[in-house]
N, C-alpha and C positions, 0 to 999 in steps of 0.2 A: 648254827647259832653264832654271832656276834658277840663279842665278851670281854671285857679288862678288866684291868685290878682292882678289887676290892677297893684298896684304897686310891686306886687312878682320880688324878682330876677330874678326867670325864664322868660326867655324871649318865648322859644319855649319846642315841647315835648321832645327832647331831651338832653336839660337842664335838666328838671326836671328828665330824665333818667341816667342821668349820675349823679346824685347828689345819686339816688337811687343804682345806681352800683354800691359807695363808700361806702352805708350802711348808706346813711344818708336820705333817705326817706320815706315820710311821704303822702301817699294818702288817700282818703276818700269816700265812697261809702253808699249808703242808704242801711240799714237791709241784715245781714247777707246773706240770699239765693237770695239775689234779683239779674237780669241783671246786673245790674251794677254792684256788688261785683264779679260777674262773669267775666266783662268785664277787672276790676282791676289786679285780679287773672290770667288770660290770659295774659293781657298786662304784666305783671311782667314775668311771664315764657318764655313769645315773646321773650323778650327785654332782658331777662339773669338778670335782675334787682329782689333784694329782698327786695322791702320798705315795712314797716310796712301797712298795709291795716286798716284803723277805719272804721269802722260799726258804723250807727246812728240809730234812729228810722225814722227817715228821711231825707230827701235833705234839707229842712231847718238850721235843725241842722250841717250837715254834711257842709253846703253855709256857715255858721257862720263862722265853722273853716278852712277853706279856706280865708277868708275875714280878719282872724286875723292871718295870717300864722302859725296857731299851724300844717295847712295840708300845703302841696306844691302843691297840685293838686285834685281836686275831680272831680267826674263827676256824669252827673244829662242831663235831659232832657231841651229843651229851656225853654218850661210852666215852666219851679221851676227857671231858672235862668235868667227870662229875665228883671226882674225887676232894677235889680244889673248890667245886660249888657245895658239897656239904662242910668242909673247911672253912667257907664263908671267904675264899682268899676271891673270890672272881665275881664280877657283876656283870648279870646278863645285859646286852643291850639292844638286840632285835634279837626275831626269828627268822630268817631267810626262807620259808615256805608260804602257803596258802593259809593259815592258820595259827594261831597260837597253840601250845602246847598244853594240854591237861595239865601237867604238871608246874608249867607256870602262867601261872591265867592272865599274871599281870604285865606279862614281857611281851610286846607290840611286837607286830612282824613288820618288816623292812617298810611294805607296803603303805600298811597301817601311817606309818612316819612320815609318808609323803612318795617314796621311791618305788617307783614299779617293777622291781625286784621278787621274782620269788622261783627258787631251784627245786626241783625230785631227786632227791638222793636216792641211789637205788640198789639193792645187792640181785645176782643172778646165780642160779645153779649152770657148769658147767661141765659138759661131760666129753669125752674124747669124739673126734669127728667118725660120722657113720656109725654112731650109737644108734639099735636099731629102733623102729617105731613104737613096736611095744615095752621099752623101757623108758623112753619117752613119754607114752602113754601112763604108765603106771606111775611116772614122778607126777602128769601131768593131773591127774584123780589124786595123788595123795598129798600134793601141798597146798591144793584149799579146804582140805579136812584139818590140817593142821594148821591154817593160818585161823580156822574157825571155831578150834578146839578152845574153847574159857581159860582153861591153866595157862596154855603157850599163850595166849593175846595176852593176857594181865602181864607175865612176865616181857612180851616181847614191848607190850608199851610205859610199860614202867621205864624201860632201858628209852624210852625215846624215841624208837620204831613206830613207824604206822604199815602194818600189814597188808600187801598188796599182791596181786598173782597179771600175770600176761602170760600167755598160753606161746607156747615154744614159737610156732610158726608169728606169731605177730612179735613175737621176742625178738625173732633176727632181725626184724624191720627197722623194731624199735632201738637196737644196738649200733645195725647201722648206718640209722639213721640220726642218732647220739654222737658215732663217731665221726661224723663229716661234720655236722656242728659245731664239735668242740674244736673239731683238726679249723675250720675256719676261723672260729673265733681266737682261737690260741695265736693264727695267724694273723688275722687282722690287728690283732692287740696287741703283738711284736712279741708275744712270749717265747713262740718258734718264728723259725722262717719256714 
């Protein structure tokens, strides 16, 4: 999610884009190689916009200066910002996925704006190397019983989540092949060498 201060000038993301087109922008993103500096980095080259990008150790940090407009914009998952969104201190301004969020019907994705933008955020189970087949097996049966269970899905998309499974052996693919992506893009965009 994309987001500033309640009371920021910015009203929408194209505010904040166009303030960055000028050279006068200022966005914030948690730890150098993370999605989300990822996300920032994109949105900048999308958008023809060059704001300064801040890296934090975290979204807390990163929420702060958003909250005291030293940022114009940061972005961060619901879980880190939803605190400050039932506060009423932060206003959404995209969605960074495929989709707008059930829970805010009215908040446009990147997309939606004009920007052909949109990430998978993703969590994975990990288990020590040469864990054997049949524990694999039986993680691999029991977490779409529980991404299908009624109780867990309510809770798990209330928080923002959308429930999804990829089957170990297409796992490592997909990891793998996550990790040269990002190692590329990190580098091409000068955030590593």
């Amino acid at each position: 999610m994309l987001y500033t201060a309640a009371d920021s000038r910015f009203k929408t993301l194209t505010d904040v884009i166009d303030a960055a087109k000028q050279g006068r922008g200022r966005w914030g993103a948690a730890n150098p190689a993370s999605l989300e500096r990822q996300v920032m980095e994109r949105l900048k080259q999308k958008a023809g916009a060059k704001p300064v990008v801040a890296t934090f150790e975290g979204g807390g940090d990163m929420l702060i200066n958003v909250l005291n407009h030293t940022l114009d914009m940061g972005v961060g998952e619901l879980q880190e910002i939803n605190g400050q969104l039932d506060a009423r201190k932060l206003r959404l301004l995209a969605i960074v996925g495929d989709a707008r969020l059930p829970q805010f019907p009215a908040v446009p994705t990147v997309k939606e704006q004009g920007i052909d933008l949109s990430v998978r955020k993703f969590r994975g189970l990990a288990g020590p190397k040469g864990t054997s087949r049949d524990v694999i097996a039986a993680w691999e049966a029991a977490v779409p019983k529980l991404l299908a269970d009624a109780k867990y899905k309510a809770i798990y998309t209330k928080n923002g989540l959308q429930p999804g499974f990829i089957p170990h052996a297409e796992y490592l693919k997909f990891m793998t092949d996550f990790g040269a992506q990002t190692e590329a893009f990190l580098k091409e965009s000068g955030v590593i060498r």
